[in-house]
N, CA, C and O atoms as a DFTB+ gen file, in Angstrom:
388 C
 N C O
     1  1      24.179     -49.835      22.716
     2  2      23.874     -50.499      21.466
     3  2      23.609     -49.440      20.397
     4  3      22.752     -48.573      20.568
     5  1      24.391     -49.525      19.240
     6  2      24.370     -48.330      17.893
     7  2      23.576     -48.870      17.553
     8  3      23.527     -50.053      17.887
     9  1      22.311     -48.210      16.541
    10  2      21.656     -48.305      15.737
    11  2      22.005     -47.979      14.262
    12  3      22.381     -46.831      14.021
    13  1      21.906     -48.995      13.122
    14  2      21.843     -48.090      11.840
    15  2      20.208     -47.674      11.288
    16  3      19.181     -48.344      11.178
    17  1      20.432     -46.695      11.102
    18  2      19.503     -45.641      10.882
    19  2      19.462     -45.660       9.628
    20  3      18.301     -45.398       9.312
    21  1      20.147     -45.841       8.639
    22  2      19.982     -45.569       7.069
    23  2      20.463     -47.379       6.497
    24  3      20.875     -47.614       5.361
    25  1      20.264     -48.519       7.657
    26  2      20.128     -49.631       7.063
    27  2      18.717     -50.046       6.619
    28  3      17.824     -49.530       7.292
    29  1      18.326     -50.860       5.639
    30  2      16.853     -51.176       5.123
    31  2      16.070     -51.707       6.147
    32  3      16.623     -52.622       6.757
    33  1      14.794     -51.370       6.570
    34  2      13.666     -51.854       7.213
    35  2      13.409     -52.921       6.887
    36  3      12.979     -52.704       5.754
    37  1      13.346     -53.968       7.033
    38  2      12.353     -55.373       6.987
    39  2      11.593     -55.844       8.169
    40  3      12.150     -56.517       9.036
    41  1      10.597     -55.581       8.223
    42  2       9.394     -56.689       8.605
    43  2       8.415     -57.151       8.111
    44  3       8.546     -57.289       6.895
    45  1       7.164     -57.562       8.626
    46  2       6.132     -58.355       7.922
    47  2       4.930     -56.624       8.050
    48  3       3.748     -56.413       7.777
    49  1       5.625     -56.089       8.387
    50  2       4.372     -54.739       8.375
    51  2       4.528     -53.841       6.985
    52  3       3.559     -53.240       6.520
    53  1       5.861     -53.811       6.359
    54  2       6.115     -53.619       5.164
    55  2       5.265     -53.773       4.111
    56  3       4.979     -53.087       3.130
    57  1       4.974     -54.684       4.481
    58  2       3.692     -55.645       3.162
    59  2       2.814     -54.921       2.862
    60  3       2.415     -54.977       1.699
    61  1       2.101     -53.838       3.941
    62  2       0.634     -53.195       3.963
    63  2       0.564     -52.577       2.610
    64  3       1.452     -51.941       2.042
    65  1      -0.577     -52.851       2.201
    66  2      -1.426     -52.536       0.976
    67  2      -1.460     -50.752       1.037
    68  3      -1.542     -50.097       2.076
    69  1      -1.379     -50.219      -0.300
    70  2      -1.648     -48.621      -0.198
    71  2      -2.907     -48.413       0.376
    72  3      -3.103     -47.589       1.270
    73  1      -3.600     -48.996      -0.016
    74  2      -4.980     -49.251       0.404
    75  2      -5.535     -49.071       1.917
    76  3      -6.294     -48.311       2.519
    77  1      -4.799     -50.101       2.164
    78  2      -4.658     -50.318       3.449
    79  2      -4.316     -49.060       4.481
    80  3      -4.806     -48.870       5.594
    81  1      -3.398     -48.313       3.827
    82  2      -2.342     -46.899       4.524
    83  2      -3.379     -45.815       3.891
    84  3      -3.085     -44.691       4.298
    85  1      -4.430     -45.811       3.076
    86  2      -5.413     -44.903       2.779
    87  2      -6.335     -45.152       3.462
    88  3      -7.327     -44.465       3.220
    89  1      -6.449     -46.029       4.413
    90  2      -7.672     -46.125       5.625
    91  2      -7.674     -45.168       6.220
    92  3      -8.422     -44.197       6.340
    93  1      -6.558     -45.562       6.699
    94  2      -5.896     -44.851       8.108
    95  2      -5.087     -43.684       8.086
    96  3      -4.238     -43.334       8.906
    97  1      -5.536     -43.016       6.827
    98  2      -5.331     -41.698       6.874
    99  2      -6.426     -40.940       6.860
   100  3      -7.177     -41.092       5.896
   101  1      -6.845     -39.798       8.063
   102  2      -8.261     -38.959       8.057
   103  2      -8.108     -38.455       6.817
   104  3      -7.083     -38.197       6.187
   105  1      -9.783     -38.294       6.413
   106  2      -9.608     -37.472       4.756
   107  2     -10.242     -35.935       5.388
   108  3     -11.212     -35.633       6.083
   109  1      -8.861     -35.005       4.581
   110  2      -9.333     -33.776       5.093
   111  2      -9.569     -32.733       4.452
   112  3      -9.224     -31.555       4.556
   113  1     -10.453     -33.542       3.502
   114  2     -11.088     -32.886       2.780
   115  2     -12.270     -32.728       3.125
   116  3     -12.839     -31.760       2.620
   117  1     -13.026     -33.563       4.050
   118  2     -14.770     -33.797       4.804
   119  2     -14.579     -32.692       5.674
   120  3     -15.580     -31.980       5.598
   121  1     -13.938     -32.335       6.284
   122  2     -14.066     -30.778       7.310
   123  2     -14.009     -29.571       6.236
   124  3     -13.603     -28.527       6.747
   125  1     -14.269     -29.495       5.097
   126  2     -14.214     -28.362       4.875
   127  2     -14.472     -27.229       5.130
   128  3     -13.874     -26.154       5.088
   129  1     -15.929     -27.748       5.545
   130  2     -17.148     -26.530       6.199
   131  2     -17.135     -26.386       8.081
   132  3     -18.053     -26.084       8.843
   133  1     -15.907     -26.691       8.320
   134  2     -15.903     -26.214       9.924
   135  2     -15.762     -24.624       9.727
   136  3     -15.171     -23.859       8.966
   137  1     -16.746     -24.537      10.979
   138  2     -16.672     -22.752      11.244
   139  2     -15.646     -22.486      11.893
   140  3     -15.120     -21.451      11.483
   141  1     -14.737     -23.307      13.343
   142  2     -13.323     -22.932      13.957
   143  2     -12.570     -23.280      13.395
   144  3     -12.677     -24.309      12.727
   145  1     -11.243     -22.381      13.456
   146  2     -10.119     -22.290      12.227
   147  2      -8.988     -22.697      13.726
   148  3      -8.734     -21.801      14.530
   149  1      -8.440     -24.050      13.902
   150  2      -7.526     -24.234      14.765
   151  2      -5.887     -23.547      14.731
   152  3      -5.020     -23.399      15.592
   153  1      -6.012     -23.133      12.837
   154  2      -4.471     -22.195      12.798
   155  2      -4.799     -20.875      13.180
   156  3      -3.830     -20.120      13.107
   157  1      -6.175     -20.185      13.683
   158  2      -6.097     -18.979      13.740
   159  2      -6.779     -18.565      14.964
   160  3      -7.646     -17.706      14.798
   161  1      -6.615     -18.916      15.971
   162  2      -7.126     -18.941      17.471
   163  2      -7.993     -17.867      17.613
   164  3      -9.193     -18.053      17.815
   165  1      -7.347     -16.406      17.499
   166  2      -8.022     -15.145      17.692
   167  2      -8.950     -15.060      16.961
   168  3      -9.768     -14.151      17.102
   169  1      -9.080     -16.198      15.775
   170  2     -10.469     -15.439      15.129
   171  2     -10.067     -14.257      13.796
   172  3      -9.044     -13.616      14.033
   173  1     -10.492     -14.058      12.985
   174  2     -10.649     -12.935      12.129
   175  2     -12.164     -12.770      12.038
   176  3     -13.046     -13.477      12.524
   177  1     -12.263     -11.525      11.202
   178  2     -13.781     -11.164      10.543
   179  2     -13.807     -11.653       9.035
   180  3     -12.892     -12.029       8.303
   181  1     -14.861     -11.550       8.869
   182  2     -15.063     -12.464       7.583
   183  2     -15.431     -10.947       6.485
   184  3     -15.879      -9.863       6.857
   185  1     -15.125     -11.295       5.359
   186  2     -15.192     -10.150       4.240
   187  2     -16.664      -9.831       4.687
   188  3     -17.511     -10.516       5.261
   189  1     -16.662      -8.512       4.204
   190  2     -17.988      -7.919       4.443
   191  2     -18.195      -7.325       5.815
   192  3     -18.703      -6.214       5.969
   193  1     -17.724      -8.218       6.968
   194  2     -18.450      -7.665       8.421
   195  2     -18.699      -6.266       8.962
   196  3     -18.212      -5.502       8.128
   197  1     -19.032      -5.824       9.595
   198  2     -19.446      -4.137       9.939
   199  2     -17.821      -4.181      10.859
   200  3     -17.432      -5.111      11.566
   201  1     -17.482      -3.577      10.726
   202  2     -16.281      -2.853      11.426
   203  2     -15.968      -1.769      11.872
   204  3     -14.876      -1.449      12.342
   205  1     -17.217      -0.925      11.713
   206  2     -17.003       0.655      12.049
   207  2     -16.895       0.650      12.948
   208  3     -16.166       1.637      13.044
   209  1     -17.062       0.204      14.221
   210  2     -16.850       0.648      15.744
   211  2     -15.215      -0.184      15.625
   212  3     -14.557      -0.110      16.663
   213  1     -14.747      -0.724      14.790
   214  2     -13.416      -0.951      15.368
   215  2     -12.577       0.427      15.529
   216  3     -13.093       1.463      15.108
   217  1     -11.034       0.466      16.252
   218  2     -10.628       1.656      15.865
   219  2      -8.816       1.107      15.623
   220  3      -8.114       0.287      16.215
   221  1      -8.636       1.817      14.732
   222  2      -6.622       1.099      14.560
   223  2      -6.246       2.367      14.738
   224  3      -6.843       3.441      14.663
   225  1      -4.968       2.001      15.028
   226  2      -3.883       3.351      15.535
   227  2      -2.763       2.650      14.418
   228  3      -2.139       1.595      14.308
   229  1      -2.908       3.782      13.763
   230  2      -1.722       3.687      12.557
   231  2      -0.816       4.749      12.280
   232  3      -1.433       5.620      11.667
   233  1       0.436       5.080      12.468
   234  2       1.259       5.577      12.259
   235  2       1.682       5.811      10.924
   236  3       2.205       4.856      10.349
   237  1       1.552       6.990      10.253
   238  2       1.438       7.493       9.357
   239  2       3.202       8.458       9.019
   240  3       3.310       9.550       9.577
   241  1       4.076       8.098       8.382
   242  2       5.160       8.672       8.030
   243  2       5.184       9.771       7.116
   244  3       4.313       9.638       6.256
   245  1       5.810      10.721       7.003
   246  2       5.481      11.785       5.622
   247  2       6.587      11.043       5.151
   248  3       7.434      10.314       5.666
   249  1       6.257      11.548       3.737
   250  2       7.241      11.167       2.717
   251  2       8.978      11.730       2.752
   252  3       9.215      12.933       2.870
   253  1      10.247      10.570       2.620
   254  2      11.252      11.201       2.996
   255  2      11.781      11.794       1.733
   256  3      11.140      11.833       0.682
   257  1      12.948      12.237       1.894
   258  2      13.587      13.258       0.670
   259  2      13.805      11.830      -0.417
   260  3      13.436      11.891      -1.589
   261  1      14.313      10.846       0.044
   262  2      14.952       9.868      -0.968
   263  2      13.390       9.464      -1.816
   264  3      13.284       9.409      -3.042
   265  1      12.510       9.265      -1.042
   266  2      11.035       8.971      -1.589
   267  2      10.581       9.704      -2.652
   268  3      11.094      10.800      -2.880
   269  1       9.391       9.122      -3.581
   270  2       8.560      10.429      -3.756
   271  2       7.328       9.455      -4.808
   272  3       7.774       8.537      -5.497
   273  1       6.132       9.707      -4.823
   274  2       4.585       8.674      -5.595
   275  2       4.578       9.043      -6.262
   276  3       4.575      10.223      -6.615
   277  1       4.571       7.753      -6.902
   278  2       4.460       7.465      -8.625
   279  2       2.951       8.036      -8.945
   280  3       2.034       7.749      -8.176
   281  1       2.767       8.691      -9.875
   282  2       1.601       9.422     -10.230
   283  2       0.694       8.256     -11.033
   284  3      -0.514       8.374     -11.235
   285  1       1.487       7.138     -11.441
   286  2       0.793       6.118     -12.197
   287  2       0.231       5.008     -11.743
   288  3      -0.726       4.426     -12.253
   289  1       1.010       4.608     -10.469
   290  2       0.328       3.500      -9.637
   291  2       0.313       3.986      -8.286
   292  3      -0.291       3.144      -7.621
   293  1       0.581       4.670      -7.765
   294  2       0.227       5.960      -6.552
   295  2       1.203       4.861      -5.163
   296  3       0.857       4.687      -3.994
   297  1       1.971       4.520      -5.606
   298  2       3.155       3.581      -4.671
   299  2       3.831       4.434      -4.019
   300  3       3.560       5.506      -4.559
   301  1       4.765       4.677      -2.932
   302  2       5.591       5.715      -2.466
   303  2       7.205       4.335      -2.668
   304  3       7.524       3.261      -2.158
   305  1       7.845       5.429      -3.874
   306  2       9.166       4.307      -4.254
   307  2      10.249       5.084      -3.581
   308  3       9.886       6.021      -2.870
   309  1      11.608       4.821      -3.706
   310  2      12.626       5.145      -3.630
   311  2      13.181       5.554      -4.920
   312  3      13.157       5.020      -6.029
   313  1      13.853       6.999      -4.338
   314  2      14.194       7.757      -5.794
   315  2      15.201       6.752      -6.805
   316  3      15.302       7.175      -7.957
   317  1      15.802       5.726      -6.557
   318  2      16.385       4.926      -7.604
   319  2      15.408       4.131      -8.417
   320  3      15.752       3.284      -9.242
   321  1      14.404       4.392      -8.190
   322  2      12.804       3.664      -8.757
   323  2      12.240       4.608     -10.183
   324  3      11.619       4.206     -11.167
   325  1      12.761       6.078      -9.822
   326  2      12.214       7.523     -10.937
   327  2      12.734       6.617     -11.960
   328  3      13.650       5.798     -11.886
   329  1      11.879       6.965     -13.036
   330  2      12.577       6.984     -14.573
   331  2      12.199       8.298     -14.963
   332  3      13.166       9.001     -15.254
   333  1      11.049       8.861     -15.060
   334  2      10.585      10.476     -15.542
   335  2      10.008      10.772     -14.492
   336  3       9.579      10.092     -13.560
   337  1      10.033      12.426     -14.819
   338  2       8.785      13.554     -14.573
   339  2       8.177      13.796     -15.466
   340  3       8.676      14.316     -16.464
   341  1       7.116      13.537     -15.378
   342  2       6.406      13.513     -17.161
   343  2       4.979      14.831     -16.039
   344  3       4.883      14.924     -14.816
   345  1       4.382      15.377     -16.832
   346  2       3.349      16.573     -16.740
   347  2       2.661      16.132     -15.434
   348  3       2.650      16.901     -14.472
   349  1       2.224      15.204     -15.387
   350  2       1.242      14.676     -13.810
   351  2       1.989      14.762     -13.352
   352  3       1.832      15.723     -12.599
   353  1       3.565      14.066     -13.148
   354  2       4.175      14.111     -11.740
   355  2       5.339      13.035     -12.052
   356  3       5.587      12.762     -13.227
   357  1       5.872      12.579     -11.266
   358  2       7.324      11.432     -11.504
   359  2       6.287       9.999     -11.728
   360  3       5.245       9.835     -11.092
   361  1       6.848       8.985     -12.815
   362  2       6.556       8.177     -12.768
   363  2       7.486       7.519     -12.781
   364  3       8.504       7.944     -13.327
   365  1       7.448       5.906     -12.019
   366  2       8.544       5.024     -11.406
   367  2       8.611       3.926     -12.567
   368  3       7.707       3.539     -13.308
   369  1       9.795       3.585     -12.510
   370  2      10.240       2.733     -13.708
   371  2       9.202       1.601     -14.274
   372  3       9.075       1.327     -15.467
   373  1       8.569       1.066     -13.324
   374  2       7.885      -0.106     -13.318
   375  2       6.940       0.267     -14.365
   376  3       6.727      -0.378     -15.392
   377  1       6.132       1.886     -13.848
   378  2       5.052       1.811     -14.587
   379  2       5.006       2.617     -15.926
   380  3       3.989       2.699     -16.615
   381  1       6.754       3.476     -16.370
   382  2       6.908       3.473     -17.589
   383  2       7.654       2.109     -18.748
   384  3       8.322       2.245     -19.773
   385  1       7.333       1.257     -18.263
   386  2       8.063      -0.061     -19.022
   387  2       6.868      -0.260     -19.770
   388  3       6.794      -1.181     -20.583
Protein backbone atom coordinates (compact mmCIF):
# COMPACT_ATOMS: atom_id res chain seq x y z
CA UNK A 1 0.00 0.00 0.00
CA UNK A 2 1.66 3.63 -1.34
CA UNK A 3 1.29 6.35 0.78
CA UNK A 4 0.96 10.08 -0.33
CA UNK A 5 3.18 11.90 1.71
CA UNK A 6 2.73 15.47 0.34
CA UNK A 7 -1.29 14.85 0.21
CA UNK A 8 -3.19 17.26 2.93
CA UNK A 9 -3.67 15.91 6.53
CA UNK A 10 -7.23 15.93 7.76
CA UNK A 11 -8.39 14.88 11.02
CA UNK A 12 -10.24 16.07 14.03
CA UNK A 13 -6.65 16.57 15.84
CA UNK A 14 -5.94 19.41 13.38
CA UNK A 15 -8.31 21.61 15.26
CA UNK A 16 -5.86 21.92 18.41
CA UNK A 17 -5.70 25.37 19.70
CA UNK A 18 -2.00 27.11 19.62
CA UNK A 19 -2.64 27.23 23.01
CA UNK A 20 -3.26 24.07 23.42
CA UNK A 21 0.35 22.99 21.42
CA UNK A 22 1.98 25.68 23.98
CA UNK A 23 1.10 23.30 26.85
CA UNK A 24 2.77 20.68 25.72
CA UNK A 25 5.73 22.19 24.86
CA UNK A 26 8.52 22.14 27.98
CA UNK A 27 9.48 25.84 28.50
CA UNK A 28 13.20 25.98 28.30
CA UNK A 29 13.70 28.75 29.45
CA UNK A 30 12.96 27.54 33.52
CA UNK A 31 16.33 25.40 33.42
CA UNK A 32 18.37 28.13 32.98
CA UNK A 33 20.28 27.81 36.14
CA UNK A 34 21.15 23.98 35.81
CA UNK A 35 24.74 23.40 36.86
CA UNK A 36 25.05 19.97 34.26
CA UNK A 37 25.54 20.97 30.73
CA UNK A 38 24.06 17.64 28.82
CA UNK A 39 25.89 19.10 25.38
CA UNK A 40 29.16 19.05 27.18
CA UNK A 41 29.69 15.71 29.06
CA UNK A 42 33.45 16.26 29.97
CA UNK A 43 32.72 19.26 31.74
CA UNK A 44 34.77 22.54 31.19
CA UNK A 45 36.20 25.06 33.85
CA UNK A 46 34.46 28.02 34.40
CA UNK A 47 36.27 31.60 33.72
CA UNK A 48 38.42 32.38 36.48
CA UNK A 49 39.22 28.71 37.87
CA UNK A 50 42.89 27.99 39.19
CA UNK A 51 44.47 26.00 36.47
CA UNK A 52 48.01 26.08 37.31
CA UNK A 53 48.52 22.49 38.04
CA UNK A 54 47.00 21.81 34.62
CA UNK A 55 49.73 21.05 32.02
CA UNK A 56 49.13 21.28 27.82
CA UNK A 57 51.58 20.02 25.38
CA UNK A 58 51.56 22.42 22.58
CA UNK A 59 53.48 22.28 19.60
CA UNK A 60 54.97 25.30 18.73
CA UNK A 61 56.07 25.87 14.80
CA UNK A 62 58.82 28.56 13.90
CA UNK A 63 57.86 30.84 11.51
CA UNK A 64 58.05 29.63 7.68
CA UNK A 65 59.84 31.61 4.85
CA UNK A 66 56.29 32.38 3.14
CA UNK A 67 55.20 33.77 6.80
CA UNK A 68 56.26 36.64 8.69
CA UNK A 69 54.13 39.10 12.11
CA UNK A 70 52.51 41.86 11.52
CA UNK A 71 54.13 44.36 13.91
CA UNK A 72 50.56 45.97 14.23
CA UNK A 73 48.31 43.24 15.30
CA UNK A 74 51.18 40.65 16.13
CA UNK A 75 49.18 37.81 13.74
CA UNK A 76 51.68 35.42 11.89
CA UNK A 77 50.15 36.10 8.00
CA UNK A 78 51.17 34.80 4.78
CA UNK A 79 53.50 36.89 2.74
CA UNK A 80 50.51 37.70 0.19
CA UNK A 81 48.99 39.47 3.39
CA UNK A 82 52.48 42.26 3.43
CA UNK A 83 51.45 45.59 2.22
CA UNK A 84 54.70 47.50 3.91
CA UNK A 85 57.83 47.44 5.88
CA UNK A 86 57.35 50.48 7.58
CA UNK A 87 60.34 51.24 10.64
CA UNK A 88 58.81 48.65 13.39
CA UNK A 89 58.64 45.88 11.03
CA UNK A 90 56.12 44.53 8.04
CA UNK A 91 52.69 45.45 8.49
CA UNK A 92 49.83 43.22 6.90
CA UNK A 93 47.29 44.70 4.71
CA UNK A 94 44.46 44.47 7.10
CA UNK A 95 46.09 46.64 9.54
CA UNK A 96 47.37 49.32 7.02
CA UNK A 97 43.71 49.92 5.56
Amino acid sequence: MATDYDAPRKSEDDSESIEALKERVPNTQSGAGDVEDSDNPTGFELPGADLSDVELDVVVLPAQQDEFTCMSCFLVKHRSQLDHEGPEGPICKECAA
